[in-house]
C-alpha positions as CSV (number, residue, x, y, z in Angstrom):
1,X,-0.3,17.5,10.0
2,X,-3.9,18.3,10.8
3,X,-6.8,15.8,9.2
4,X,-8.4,17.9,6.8
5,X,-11.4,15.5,6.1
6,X,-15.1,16.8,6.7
7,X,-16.3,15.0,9.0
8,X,-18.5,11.9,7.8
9,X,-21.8,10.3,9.1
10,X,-22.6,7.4,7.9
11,X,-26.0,7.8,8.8
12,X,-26.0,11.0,6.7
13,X,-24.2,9.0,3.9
14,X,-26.3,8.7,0.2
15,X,-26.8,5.2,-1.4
16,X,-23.8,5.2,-3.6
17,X,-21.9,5.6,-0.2
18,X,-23.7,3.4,1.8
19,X,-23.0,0.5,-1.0
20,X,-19.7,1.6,-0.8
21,X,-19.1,1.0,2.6
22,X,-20.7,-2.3,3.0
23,X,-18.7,-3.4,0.0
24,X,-15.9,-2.8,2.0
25,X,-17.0,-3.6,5.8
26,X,-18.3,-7.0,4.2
27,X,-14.8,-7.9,2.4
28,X,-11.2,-9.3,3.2
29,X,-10.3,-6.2,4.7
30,X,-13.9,-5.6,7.3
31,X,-12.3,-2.0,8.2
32,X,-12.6,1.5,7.0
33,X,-9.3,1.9,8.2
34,X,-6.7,3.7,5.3
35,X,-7.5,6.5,2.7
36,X,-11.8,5.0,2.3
37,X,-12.8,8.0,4.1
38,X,-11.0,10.3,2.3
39,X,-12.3,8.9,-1.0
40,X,-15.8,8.6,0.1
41,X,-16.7,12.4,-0.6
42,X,-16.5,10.5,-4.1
43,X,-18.5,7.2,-4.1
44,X,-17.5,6.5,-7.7
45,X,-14.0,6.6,-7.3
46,X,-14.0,4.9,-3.6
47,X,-15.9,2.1,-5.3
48,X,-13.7,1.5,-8.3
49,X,-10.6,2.4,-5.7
50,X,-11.6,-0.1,-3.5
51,X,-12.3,-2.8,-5.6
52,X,-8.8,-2.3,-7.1
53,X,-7.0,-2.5,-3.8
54,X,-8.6,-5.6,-2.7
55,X,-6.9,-7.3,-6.0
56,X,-3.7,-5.5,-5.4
57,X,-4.0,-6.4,-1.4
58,X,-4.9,-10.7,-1.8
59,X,-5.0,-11.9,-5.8
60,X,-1.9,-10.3,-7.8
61,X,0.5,-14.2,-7.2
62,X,2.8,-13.1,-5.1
63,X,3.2,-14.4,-2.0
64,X,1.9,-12.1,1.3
65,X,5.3,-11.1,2.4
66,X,6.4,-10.1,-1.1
67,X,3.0,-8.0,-1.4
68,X,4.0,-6.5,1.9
69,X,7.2,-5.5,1.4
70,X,6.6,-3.7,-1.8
71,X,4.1,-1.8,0.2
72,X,6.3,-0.9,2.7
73,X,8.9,0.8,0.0
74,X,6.1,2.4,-1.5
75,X,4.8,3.4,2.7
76,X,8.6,4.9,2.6
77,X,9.2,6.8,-0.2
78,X,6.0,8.3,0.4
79,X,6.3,9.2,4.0
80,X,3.4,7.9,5.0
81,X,2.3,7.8,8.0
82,X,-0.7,5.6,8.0
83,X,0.1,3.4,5.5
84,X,3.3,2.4,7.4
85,X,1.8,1.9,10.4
86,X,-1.0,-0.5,8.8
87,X,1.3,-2.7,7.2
88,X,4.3,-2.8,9.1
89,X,2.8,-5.7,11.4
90,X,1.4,-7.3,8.5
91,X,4.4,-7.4,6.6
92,X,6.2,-8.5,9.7
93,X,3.8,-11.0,10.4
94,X,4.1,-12.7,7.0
95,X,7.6,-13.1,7.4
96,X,9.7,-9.8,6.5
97,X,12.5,-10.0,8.6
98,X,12.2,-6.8,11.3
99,X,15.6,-5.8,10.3
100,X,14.7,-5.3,6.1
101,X,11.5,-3.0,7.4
102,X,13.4,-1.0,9.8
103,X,16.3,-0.4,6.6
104,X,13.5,0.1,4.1
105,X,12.0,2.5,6.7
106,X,15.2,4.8,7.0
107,X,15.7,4.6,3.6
108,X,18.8,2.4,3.9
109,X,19.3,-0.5,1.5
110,X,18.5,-3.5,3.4
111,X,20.7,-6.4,3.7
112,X,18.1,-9.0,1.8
113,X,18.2,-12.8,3.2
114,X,16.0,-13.6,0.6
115,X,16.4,-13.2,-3.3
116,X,13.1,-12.6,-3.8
117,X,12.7,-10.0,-1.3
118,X,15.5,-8.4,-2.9
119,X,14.2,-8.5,-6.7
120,X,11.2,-6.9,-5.5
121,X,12.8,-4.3,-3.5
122,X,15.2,-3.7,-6.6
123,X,11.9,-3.4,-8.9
124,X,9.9,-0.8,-7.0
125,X,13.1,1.3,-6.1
126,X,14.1,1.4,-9.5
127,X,10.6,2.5,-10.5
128,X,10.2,5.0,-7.6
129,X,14.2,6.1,-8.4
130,X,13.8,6.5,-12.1
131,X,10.4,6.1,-13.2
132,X,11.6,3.3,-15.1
133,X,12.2,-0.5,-14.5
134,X,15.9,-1.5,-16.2
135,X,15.9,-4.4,-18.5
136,X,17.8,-6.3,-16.6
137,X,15.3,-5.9,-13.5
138,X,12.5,-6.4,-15.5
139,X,13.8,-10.0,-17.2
140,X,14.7,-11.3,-13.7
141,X,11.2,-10.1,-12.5
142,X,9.6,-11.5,-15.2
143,X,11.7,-15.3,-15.2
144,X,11.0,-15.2,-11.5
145,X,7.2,-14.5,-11.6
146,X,6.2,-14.5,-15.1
147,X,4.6,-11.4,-16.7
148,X,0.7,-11.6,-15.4
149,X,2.5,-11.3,-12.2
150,X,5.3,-8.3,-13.1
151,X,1.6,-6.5,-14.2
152,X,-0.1,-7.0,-11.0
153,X,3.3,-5.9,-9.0
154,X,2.9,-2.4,-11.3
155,X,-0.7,-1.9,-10.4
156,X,0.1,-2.8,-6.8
157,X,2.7,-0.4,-6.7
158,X,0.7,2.1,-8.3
159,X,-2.2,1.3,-5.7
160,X,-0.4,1.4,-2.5
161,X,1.1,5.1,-4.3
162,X,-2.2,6.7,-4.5
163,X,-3.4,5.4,-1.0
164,X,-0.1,6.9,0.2
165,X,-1.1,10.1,-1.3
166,X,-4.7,10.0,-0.1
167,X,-3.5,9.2,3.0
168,X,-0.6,12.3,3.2
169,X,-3.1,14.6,1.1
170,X,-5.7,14.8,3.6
171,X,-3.5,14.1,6.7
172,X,-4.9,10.7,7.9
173,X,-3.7,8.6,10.7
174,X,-4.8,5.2,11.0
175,X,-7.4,4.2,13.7
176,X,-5.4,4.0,17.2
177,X,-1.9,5.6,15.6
178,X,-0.1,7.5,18.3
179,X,3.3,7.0,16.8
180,X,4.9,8.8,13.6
181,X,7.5,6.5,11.5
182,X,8.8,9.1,9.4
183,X,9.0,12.8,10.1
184,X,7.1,15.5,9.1
């Protein structure tokens, strides 16, 4: 797919955008890399956006790898490109075994080592699946993590959808991406 962004100048960019980006350059993440650029024609939304994602991405309790991994189902069943390709390492790096990313990446239920890794992988599929979260999913979510927790999963979920959807809108690749994970 072709990237069908303008092309931006930040040099060229109005207020609202320049605040944008140094919010973001001067945060946890210090990268433009992902959908910023393609919400930036929109300073509003990039700023509310952003600010979002950076809770979703480091505060929502759950642990990195759990974060990580729900990102990665959401990467595949979105078919995204980019957003795979970002946080594959990540996720790897904070401990998802090579193995679960590469099932979740075919679209093949992983064998789970860890029952946490599985509960989460249950709660987005099912929500992906059916829209819905089953009562028994949700209960087990909810003992396991406690409900502020289950809320911030949601909103991450939600999050890492619409980046996914920026991201496969406008036909972005991350910065140095040569490879495709899913095909097209």
């Amino acid at each position: 797919m072709t990237n069908r962004l303008p092309p931006f100048d930040p040099a060229s960019a109005t207020d609202e955008q320049k605040a944008v980006l140094a919010d973001i350059l001067s945060g946890p993440r210090g990268n433009l890399n992902g959908p910023f650029l393609g919400w930036i024609a929109s300073p509003e939304l990039a700023q509310h956006a952003q600010k979002l994602g950076a809770f979703c991405r480091y505060r929502t309790g759950l642990p990195l790898r759990l974060s990580e991994l729900a990102i990665l189902v959401t990467a595949a069943r979105w078919r995204s490109q980019a957003e795979w390709h970002i946080h594959h390492p990540i996720a790897l790096d904070a401990g998802v075994p090579a193995a679960t990313a590469d099932a979740i990446r075919r679209g093949v239920a992983p064998a789970f080592e860890s029952d946490d890794d599985a509960l989460i992988h249950a709660f987005a599929s099912e929500l992906y699946d059916t829209r819905r979260v089953s009562d028994a999913t949700f209960a087990r979510a909810e003992a396991r993590f406690g409900h502020e927790t289950v809320v911030n999963l949601v909103a991450l979920l939600g999050y890492y959808a619409l980046v996914a959807m920026t991201l496969n809108t406008f036909g972005m690749r991350a910065e140095g991406q040569t490879e495709l994970p899913f095909p097209e």
